[in-house]
N, C-alpha and C positions, 0 to 999 in steps of 0.2 A: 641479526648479528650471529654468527657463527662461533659456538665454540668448540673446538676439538676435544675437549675432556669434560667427560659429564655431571666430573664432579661439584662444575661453577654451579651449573645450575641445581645439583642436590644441597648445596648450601644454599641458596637461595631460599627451597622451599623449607630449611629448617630453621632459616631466619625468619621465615614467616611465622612457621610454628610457635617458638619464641617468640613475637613479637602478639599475636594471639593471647599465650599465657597469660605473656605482662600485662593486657588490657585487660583481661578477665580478671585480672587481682588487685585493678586501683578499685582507689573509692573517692570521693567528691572530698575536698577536703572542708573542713568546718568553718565557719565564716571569720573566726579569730585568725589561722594558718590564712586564709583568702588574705585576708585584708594587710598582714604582714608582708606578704610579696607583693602586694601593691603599692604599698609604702615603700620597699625596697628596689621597687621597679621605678617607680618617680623621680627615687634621689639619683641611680643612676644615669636616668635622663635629663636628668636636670646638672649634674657633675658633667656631662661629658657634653652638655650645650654650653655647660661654663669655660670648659676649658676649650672650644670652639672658639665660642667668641674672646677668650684671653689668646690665642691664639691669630684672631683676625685684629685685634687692635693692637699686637706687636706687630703684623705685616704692615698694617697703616703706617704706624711709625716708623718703622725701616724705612719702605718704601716712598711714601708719602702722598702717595695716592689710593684714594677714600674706596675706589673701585676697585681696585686688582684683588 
């Protein structure tokens, strides 16, 4: 890819840079924070297979075919 101004690509390598930092400065988090986004991660998924399937059992009903 071609770019005529070379500033694209000096941003790039200081997105890198930055992006470097940021790794350098996490830390693992403790098993208390773990398990809370996992918890929080579940309901999500589990909310938005709900509203999935409340959403497939209004098309049956419109509809009336168990398939489409």
């Amino acid at each position: 890819m071609f770019f005529p101004d070379r500033s694209v690509t000096m941003g790039l390598g200081s997105f890198f840079q930055s992006a470097t930092r940021l790794l350098r400065t996490l830390a693992k988090p403790d098993w208390k924070t773990f398990w809370l986004s996992i918890k929080i991660d579940f309901i999500g998924v589990a909310l938005l297979g709900a509203i999935g399937y409340l959403f497939k059992l209004i098309s049956v009903h419109i509809t009336g075919v168990p398939g489409a």
